[in-house]
KEMAR-769701 format. One record per residue (C-alpha): residue number from 1; residue in three letters; z, y, x. Coordinates in nm, 3 decimals. Layout:
<torlums>
TORLUM   n res      up   north    east
TORLUM NUM ALA       Z       Y       X
...
</torlums>
This chain:
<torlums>
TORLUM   n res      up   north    east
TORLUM   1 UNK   0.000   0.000   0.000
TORLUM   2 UNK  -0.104   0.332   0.115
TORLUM   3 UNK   0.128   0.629   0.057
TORLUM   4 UNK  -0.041   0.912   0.285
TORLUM   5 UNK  -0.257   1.064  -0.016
TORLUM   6 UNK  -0.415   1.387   0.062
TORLUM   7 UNK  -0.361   1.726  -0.166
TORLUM   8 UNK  -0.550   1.992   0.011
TORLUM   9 UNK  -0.371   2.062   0.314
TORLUM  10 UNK  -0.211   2.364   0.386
TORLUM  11 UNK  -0.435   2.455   0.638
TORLUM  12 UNK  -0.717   2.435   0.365
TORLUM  13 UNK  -0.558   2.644   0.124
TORLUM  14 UNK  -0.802   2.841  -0.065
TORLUM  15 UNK  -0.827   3.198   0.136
TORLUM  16 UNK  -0.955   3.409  -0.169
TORLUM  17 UNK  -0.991   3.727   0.126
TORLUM  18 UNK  -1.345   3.580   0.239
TORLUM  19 UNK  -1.463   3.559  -0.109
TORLUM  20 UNK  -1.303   3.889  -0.171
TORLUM  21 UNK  -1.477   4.074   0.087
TORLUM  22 UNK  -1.860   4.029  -0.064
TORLUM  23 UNK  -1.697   4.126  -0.408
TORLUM  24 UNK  -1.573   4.465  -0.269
TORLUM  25 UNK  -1.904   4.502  -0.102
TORLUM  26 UNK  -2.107   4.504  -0.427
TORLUM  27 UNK  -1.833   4.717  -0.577
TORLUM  28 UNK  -1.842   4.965  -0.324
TORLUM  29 UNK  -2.196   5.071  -0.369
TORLUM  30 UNK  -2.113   5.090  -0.783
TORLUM  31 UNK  -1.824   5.366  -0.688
TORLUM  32 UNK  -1.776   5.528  -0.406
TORLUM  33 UNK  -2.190   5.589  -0.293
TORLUM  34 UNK  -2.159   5.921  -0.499
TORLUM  35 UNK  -1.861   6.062  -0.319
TORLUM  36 UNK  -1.981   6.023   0.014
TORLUM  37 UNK  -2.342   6.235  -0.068
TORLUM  38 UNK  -2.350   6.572   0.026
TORLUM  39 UNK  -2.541   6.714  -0.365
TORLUM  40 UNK  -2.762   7.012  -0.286
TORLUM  41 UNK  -2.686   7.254  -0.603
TORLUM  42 UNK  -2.999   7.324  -0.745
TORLUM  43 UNK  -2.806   7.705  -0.862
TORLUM  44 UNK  -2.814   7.837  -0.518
TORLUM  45 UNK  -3.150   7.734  -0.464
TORLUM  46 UNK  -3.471   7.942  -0.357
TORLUM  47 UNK  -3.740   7.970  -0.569
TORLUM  48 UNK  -3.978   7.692  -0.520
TORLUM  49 UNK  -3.785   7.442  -0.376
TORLUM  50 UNK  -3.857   7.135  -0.562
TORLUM  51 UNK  -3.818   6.903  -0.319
TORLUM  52 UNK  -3.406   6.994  -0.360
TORLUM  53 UNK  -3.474   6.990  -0.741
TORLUM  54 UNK  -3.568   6.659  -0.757
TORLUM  55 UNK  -3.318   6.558  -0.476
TORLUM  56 UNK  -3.017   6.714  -0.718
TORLUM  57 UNK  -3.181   6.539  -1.053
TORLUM  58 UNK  -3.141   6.187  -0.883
TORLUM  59 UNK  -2.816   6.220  -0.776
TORLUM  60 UNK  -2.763   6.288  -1.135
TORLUM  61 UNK  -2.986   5.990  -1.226
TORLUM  62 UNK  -2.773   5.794  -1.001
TORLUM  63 UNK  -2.429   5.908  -1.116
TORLUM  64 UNK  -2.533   5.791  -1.449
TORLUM  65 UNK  -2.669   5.431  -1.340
TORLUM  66 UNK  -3.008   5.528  -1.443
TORLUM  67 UNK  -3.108   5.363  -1.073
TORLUM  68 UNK  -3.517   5.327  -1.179
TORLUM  69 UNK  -3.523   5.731  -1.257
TORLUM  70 UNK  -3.339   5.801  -0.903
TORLUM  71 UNK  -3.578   5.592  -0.759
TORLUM  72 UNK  -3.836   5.824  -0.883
TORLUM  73 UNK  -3.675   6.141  -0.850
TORLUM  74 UNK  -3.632   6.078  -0.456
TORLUM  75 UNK  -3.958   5.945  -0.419
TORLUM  76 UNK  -4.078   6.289  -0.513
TORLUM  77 UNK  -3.851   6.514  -0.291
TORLUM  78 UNK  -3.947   6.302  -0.016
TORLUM  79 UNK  -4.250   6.319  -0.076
TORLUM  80 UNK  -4.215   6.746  -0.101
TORLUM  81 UNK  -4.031   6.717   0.188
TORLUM  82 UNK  -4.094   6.469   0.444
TORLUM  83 UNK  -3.774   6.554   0.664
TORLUM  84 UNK  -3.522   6.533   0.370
TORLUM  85 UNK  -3.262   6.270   0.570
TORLUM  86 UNK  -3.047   6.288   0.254
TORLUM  87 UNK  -3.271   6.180   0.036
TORLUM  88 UNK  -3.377   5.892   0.247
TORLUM  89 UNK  -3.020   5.791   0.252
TORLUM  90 UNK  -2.999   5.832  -0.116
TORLUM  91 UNK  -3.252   5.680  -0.202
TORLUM  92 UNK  -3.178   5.348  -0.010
TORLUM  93 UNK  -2.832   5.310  -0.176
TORLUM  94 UNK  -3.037   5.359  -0.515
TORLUM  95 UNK  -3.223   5.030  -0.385
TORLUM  96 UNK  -2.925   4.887  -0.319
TORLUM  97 UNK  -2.846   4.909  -0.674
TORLUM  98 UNK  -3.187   4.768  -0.750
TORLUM  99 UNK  -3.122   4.463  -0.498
TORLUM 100 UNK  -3.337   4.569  -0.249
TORLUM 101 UNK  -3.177   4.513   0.066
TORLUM 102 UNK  -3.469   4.541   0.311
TORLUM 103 UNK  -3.589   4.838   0.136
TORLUM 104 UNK  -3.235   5.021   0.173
TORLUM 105 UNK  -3.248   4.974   0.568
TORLUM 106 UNK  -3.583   5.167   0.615
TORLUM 107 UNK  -3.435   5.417   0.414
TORLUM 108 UNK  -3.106   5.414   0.651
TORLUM 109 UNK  -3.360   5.383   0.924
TORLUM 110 UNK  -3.575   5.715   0.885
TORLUM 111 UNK  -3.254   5.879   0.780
TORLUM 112 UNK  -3.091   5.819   1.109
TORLUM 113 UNK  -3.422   5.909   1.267
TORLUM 114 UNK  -3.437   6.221   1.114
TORLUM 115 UNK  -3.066   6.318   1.178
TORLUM 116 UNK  -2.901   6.119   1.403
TORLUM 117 UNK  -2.512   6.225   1.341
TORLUM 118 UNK  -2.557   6.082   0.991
TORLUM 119 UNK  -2.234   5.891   0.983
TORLUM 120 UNK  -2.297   5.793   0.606
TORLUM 121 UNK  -2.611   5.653   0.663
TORLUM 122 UNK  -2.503   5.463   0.965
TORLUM 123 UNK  -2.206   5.301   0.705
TORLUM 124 UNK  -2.447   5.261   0.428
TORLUM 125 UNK  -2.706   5.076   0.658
TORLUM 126 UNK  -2.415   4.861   0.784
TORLUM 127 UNK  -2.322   4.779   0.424
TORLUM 128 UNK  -2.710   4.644   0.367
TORLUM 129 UNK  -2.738   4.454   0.691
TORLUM 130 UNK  -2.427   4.258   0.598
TORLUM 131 UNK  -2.567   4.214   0.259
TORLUM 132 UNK  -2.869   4.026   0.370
TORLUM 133 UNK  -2.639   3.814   0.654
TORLUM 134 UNK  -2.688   4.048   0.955
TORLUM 135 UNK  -2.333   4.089   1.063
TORLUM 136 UNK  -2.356   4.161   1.419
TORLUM 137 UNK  -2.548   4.418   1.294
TORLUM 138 UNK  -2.337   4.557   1.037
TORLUM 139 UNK  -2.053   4.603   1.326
TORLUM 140 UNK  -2.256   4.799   1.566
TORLUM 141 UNK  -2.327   5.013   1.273
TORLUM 142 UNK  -1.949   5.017   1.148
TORLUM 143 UNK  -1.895   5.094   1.520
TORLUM 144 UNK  -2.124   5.342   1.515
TORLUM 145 UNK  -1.989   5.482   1.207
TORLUM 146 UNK  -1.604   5.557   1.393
TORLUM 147 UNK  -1.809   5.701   1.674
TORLUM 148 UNK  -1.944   5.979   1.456
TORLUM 149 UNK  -1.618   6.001   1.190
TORLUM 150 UNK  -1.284   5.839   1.332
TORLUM 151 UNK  -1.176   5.972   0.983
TORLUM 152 UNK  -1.388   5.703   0.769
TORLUM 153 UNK  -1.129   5.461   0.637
TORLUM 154 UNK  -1.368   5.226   0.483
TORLUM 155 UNK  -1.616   5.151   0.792
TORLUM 156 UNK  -1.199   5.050   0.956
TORLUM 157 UNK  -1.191   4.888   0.715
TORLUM 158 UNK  -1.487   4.688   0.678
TORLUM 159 UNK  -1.501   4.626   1.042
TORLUM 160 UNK  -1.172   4.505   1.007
TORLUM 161 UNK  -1.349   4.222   0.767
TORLUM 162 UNK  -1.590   4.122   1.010
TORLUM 163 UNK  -1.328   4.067   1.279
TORLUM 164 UNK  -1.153   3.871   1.042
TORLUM 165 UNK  -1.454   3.675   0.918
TORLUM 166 UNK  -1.508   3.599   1.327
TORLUM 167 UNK  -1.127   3.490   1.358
TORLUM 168 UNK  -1.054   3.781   1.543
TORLUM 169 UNK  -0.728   3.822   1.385
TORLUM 170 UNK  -0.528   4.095   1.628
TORLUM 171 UNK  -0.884   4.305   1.611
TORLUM 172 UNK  -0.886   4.287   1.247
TORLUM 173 UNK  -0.524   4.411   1.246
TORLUM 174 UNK  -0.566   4.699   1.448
TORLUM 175 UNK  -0.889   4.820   1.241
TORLUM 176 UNK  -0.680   4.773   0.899
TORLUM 177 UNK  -0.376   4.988   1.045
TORLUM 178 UNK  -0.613   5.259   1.137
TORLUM 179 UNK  -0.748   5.213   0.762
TORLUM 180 UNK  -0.426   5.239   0.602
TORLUM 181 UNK  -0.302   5.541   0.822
TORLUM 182 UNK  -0.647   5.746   0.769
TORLUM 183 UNK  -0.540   5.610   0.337
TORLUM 184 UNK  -0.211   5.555   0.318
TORLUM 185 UNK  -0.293   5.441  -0.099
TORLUM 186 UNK  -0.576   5.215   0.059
TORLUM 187 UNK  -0.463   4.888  -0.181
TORLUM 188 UNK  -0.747   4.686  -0.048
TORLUM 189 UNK  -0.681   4.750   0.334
TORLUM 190 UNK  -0.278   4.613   0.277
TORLUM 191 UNK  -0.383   4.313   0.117
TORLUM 192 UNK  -0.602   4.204   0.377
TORLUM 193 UNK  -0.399   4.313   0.620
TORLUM 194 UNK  -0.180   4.105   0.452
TORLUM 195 UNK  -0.401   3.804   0.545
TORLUM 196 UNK  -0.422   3.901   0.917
TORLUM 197 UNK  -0.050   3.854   0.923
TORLUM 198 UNK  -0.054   3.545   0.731
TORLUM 199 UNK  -0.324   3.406   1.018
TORLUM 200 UNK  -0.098   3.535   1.276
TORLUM 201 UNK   0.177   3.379   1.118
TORLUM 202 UNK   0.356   3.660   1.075
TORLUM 203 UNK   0.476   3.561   0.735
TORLUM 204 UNK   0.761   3.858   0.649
TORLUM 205 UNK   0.525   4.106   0.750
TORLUM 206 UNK   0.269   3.946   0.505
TORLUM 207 UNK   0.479   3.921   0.239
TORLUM 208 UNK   0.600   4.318   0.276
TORLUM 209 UNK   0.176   4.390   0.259
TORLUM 210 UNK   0.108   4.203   0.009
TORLUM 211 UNK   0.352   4.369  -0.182
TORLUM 212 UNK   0.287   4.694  -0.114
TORLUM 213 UNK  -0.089   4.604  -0.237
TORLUM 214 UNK   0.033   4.539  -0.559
TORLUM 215 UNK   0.279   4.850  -0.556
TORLUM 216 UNK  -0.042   5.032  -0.533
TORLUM 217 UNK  -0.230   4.860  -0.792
TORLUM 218 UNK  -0.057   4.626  -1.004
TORLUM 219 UNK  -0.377   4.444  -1.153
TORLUM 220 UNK  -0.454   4.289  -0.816
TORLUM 221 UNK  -0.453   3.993  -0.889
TORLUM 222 UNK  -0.559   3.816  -0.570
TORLUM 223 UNK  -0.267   3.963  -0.405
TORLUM 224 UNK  -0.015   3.776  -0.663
TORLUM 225 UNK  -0.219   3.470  -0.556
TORLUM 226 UNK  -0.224   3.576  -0.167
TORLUM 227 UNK   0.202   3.596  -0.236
TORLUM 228 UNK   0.203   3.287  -0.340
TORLUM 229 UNK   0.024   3.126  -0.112
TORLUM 230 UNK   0.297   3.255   0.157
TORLUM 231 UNK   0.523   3.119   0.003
TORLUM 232 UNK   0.385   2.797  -0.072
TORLUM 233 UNK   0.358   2.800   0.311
TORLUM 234 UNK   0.707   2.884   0.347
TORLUM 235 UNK   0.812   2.607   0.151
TORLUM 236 UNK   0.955   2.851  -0.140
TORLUM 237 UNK   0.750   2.685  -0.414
TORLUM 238 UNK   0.916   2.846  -0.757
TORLUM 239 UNK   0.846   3.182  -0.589
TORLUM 240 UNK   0.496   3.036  -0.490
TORLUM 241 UNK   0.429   2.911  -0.913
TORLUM 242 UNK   0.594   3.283  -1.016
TORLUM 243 UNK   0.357   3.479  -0.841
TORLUM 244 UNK   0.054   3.207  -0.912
TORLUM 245 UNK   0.174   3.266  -1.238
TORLUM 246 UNK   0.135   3.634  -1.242
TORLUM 247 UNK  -0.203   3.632  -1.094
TORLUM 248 UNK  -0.310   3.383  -1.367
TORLUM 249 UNK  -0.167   3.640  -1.616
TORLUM 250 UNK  -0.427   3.941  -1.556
TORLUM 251 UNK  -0.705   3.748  -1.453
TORLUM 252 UNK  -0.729   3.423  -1.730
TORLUM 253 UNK  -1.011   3.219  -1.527
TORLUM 254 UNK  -0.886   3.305  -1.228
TORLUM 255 UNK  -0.956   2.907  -1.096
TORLUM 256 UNK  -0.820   2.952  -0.703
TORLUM 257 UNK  -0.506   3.013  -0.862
TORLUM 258 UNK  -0.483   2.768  -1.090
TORLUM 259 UNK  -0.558   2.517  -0.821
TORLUM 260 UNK  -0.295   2.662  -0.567
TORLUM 261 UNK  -0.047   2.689  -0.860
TORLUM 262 UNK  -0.160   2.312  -0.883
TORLUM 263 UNK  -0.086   2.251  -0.541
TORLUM 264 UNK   0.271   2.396  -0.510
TORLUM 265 UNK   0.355   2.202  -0.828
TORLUM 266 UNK   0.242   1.867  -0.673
TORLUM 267 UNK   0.472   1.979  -0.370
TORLUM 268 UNK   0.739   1.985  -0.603
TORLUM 269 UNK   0.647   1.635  -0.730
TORLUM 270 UNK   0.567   1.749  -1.075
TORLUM 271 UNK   0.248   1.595  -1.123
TORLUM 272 UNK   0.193   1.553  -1.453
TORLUM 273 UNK   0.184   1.960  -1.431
TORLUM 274 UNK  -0.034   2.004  -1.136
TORLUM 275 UNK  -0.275   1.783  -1.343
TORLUM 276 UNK  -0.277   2.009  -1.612
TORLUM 277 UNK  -0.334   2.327  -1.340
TORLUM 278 UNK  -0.593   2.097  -1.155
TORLUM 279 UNK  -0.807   2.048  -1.484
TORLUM 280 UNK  -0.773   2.422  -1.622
TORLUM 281 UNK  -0.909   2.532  -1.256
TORLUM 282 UNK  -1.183   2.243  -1.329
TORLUM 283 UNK  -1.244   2.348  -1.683
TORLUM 284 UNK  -1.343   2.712  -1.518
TORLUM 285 UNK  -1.532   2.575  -1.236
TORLUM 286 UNK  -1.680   2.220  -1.308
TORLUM 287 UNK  -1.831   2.167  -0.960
TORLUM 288 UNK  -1.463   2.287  -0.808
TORLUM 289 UNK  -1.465   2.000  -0.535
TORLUM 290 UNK  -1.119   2.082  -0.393
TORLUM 291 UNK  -0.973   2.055  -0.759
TORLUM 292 UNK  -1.116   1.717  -0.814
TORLUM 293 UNK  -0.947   1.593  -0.491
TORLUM 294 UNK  -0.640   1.774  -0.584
TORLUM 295 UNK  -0.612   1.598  -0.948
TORLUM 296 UNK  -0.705   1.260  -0.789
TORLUM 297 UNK  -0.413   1.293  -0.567
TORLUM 298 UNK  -0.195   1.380  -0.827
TORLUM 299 UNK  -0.337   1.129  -1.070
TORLUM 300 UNK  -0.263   0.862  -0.741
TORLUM 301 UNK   0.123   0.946  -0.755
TORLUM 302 UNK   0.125   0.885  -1.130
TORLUM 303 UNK  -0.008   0.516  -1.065
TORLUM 304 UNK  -0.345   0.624  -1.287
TORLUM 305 UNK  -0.549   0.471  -0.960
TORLUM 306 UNK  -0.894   0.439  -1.199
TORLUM 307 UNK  -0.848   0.807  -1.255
TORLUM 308 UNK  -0.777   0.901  -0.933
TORLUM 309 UNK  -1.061   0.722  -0.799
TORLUM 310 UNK  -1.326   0.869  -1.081
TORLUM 311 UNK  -1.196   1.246  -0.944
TORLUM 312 UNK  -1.248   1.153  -0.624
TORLUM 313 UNK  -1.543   1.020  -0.650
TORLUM 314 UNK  -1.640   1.369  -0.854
TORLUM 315 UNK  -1.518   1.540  -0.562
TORLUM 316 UNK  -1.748   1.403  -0.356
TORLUM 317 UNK  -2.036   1.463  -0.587
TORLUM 318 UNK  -2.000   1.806  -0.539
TORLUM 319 UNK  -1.915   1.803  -0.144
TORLUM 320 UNK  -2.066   1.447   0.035
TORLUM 321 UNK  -1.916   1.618   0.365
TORLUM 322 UNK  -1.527   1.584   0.179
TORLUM 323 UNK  -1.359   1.342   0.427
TORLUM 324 UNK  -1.048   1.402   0.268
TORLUM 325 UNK  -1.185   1.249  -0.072
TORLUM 326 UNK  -1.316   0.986   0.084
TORLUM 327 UNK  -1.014   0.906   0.214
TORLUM 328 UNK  -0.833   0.920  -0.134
TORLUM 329 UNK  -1.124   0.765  -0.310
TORLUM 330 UNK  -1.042   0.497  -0.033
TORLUM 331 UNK  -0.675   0.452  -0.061
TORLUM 332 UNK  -0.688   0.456  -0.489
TORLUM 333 UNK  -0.960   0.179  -0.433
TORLUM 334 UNK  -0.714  -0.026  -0.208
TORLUM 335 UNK  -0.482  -0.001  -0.494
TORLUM 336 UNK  -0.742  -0.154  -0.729
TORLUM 337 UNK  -0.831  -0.458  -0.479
TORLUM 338 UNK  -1.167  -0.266  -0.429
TORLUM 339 UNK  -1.312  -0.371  -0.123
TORLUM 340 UNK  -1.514  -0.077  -0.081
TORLUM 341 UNK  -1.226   0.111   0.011
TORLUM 342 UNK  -1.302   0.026   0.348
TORLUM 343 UNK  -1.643   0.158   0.345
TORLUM 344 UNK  -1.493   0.501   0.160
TORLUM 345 UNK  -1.186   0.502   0.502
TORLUM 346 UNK  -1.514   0.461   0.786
TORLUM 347 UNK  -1.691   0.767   0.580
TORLUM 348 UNK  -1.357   0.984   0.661
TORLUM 349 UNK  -1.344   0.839   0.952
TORLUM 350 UNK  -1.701   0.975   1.092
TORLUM 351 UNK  -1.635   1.321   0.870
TORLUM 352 UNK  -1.311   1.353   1.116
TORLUM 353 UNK  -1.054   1.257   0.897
TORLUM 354 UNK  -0.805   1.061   1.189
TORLUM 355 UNK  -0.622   0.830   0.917
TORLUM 356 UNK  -0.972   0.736   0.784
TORLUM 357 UNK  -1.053   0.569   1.165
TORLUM 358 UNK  -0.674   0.421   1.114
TORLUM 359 UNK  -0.771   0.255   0.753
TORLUM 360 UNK  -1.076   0.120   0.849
TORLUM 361 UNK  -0.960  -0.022   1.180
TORLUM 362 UNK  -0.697  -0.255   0.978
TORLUM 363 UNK  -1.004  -0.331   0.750
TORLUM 364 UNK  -1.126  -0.578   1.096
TORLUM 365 UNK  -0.783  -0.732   1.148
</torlums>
């Protein structure tokens, strides 16, 4: 009998930061392009200048989402006025909007060309290039960014994300302090900050982020779930289900956190309720892979071996490279008098799961 069952191990715990960045990097472009314009007002204009006229009209366009009419309106103040950097750099965040990554970075491009100490349009073009999967690029331009305007707390802050993306942890930590001093309300920049820590291992100072992220905004929800993952860590698993709990509460299909909330349950040996978290975090997301292992672990412990077996098995559906289900599927199989177990414990074993190459071996004996 095999007792070693696998829920996702700590060290695989969900990290809802990475999926959080490319969120806030849609939603930037949605709020904050506008601020960072400089709008020519078409009042104190000479007569005859129509190339500002239409510049001023698609801001306008643009601050009302009406992205197609921008489009136009710079087209045609570009083409009045061929040197117009600010409309080059407005109009590539409109085609942003429109999903048109490659067209936004010409845009940045002749903007830059045209006036060099553009600082926006270095961020903005940094923005695109990590859009389409150009990060190295994306951090010269971040870099490029500071070099212009220390003061701009998002390219810290974003730069701070690639570091952290590139497991740069003590780099990342540095960019999000200089973040958070230049915006001391920056929500976003303590949370992942938060997760530097938390990589670092620096689990009080963590904790005191995260919470001050949700000081500043109490509808974040990922930073409930980021809480409770620290303390899941820690070992503190009510505090872990409260704050699970809370991030369930404002965001209802919020599946990572049904899963963790899962996970700290089945620490707790309650599996009949990590089941029930397990499936609601399956009943969001039905190709979840990590939530299928999760309730086939938890399905193990309460002796319902055909049901952990079928999860496991669904697991793997979703994710053939899941050594870890393998290795369930493998052990709930052994419980059956499967023989193919041992076939399921040499898959783990070549996916690098060590106690698949242990199973398997004692299959030969």
């Amino acid at each position: 009998m095999f007792e070693s069952f696998k829920v996702m191990k700590r060290g695989q715990l969900e990290n809802s930061f990475r999926y959080f960045l490319l969120v806030v990097l849609i939603f930037w472009f949605a709020v904050t392009v506008y601020s960072q314009v400089d709008t020519v007002r078409a009042s104190n204009l000479e007569p005859g200048q129509d190339a500002e006229k239409f510049y001023n009209s698609g801001i306008s366009d643009y601050s009302a989402k009406n992205y197609q009419a921008a489009l136009n309106d710079f087209n045609q103040a570009i083409g009045l006025k061929a040197d117009f950097d600010l409309a080059y750099l407005n109009r590539g965040n409109t085609k942003m909007e429109l999903k048109d990554s490659k067209g936004a970075i010409s845009d940045f491009d002749k903007a830059i060309l045209i006036n060099a100490n553009n600082d926006n349009a270095y961020f903005s073009r940094a923005q695109a290039k990590y859009s389409i999967g150009d990060k190295q690029g994306a951090g010269m331009d971040y870099a490029k960014t500071i070099e212009l305007n220390g003061n701009n707390a998002q390219a810290y802050y974003y730069n701070a994300g690639l570091k952290f993306e590139n497991s740069d942890y003590k780099g990342a930590l540095s960019d999000y302090d200089k973040a958070i001093m230049l915006k001391p309300d920056y929500a976003y920049a303590y949370n992942d900050r938060g997760s530097a820590k938390r990589e670092l291992e620096d689990y009080p100072g963590a904790i005191l982020d995260y919470t001050k992220a949700i000081t500043l905004n109490s509808e974040m929800a990922f930073a409930y779930n980021n809480l409770g993952s620290i303390y899941r860590k820690t070992g503190e698993y009510k505090k872990a289900i409260d704050f699970y709990t809370k991030a369930i509460g404002i965001k209802k299909n919020y599946y990572l956190a049904y899963n963790n909330r899962g996970s700290a349950k089945y620490d707790m040996k309650d599996y009949r309720s990590a089941v029930e978290d397990f499936s609601a975090a399956i009943n969001i997301k039905s190709d979840y892979s990590f939530a299928y292992n999760n309730r086939s672990a938890a399905k193990y412990k309460l002796k319902d071996y055909k049901g952990a077996t079928e999860d496991a098995s669904m697991a793997i559906k979703y994710n053939d490279k899941y050594g870890y289900a393998y290795l369930n599927r493998g052990i709930a199989k052994e419980m059956m008098r499967d023989e193919s177990a041992c076939k399921d414990w040499e898959m783990a074993g070549k996916l690098g799961v060590e106690q698949g190459k242990n199973y398997a071996a004692s299959c030969d004996k």
